[in-house]
C-alpha positions as CSV (number, residue, x, y, z in Angstrom):
1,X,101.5,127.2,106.6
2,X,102.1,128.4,110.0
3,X,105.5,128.1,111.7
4,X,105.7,128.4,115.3
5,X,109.3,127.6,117.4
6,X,107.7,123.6,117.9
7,X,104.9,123.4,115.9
8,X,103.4,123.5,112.4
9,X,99.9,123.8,111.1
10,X,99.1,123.3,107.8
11,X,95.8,124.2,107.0
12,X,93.7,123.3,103.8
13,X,95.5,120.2,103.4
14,X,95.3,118.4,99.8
15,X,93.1,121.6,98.7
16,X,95.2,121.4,95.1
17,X,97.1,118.5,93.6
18,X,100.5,117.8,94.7
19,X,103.1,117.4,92.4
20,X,106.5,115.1,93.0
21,X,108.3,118.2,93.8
22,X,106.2,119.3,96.4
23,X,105.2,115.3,97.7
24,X,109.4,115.0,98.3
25,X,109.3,118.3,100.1
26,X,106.3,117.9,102.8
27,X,108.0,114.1,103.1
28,X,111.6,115.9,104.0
29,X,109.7,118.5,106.2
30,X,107.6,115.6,108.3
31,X,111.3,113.7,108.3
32,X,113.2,116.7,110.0
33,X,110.0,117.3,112.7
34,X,109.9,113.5,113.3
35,X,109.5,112.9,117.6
36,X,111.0,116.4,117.9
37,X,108.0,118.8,117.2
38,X,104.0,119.2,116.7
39,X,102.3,118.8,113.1
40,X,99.0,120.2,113.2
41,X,97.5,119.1,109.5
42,X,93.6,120.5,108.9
43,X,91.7,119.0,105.4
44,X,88.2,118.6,104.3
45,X,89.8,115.5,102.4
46,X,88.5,112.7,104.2
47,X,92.1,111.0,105.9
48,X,91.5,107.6,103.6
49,X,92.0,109.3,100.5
50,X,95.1,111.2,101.3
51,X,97.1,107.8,100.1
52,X,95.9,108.4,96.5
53,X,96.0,112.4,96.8
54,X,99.7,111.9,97.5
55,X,99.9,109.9,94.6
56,X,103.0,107.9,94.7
57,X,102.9,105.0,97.0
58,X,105.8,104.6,98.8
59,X,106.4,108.2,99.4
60,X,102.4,108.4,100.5
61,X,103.4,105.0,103.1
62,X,106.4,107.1,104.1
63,X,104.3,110.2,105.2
64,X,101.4,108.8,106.5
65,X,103.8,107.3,108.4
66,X,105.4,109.5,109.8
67,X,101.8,111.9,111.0
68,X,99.9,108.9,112.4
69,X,102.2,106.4,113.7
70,X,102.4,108.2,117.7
71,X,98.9,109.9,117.1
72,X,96.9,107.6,118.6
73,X,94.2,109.3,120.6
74,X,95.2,112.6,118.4
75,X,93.5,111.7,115.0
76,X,89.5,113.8,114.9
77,X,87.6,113.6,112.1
78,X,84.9,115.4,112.3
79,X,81.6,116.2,110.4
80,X,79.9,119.4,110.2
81,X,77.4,121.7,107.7
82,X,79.0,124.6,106.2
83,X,77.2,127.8,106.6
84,X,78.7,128.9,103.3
85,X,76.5,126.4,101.6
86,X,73.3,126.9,100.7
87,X,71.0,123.8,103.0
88,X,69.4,122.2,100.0
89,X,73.2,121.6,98.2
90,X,74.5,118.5,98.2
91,X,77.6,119.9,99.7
92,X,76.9,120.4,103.3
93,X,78.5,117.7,104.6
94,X,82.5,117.9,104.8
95,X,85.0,116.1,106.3
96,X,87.9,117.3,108.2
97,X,90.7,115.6,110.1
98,X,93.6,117.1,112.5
99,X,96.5,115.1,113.3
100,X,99.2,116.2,116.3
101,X,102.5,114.2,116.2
């Protein structure tokens, strides 16, 4: 994770399981930088699985919340091929979303 003086990027997003400990702390970090400051968040996990990556379901509601509800125009998903993967794996195509609050 990258801190600047307004902004935050958090790259590889969701690349390891999240335990509660960690869940409450990203929630308190997205609580103290909401309508105040950028959050930059990079993941090849598509964004419509990040509900059941974060596990718990209110506390998923709660920071979903709080990186999409003014990003509206600021959400990109896009797909691309890896050139670390060989062409004929079935792993070429990834997924990966930005969102700027």
């Amino acid at each position: 994770m990258e801190i600047f003086e307004r902004g935050v990027i958090l790259d590889d997003f969701a690349i390891a399981p999240i335990n509660a400990s960690r869940r409450q702390d990203l929630l308190e970090l997205l609580e103290d930088r909401d309508d105040t400051r950028s959050t930059v968040i990079a993941s090849q996990l598509p964004h419509d699985l990040w509900h059941a990556y974060l596990g718990d379901p209110t506390v998923a509601d709660a920071i979903i919340d709080r990186l999409i509800h003014r990003a509206a125009g600021n959400v990109i998903q896009q797909r691309y091929d890896d050139e670390r993967v060989p062409p004929d794996s079935q792993l070429t195509d990834h997924n990966s979303i930005r969102i700027r609050v």
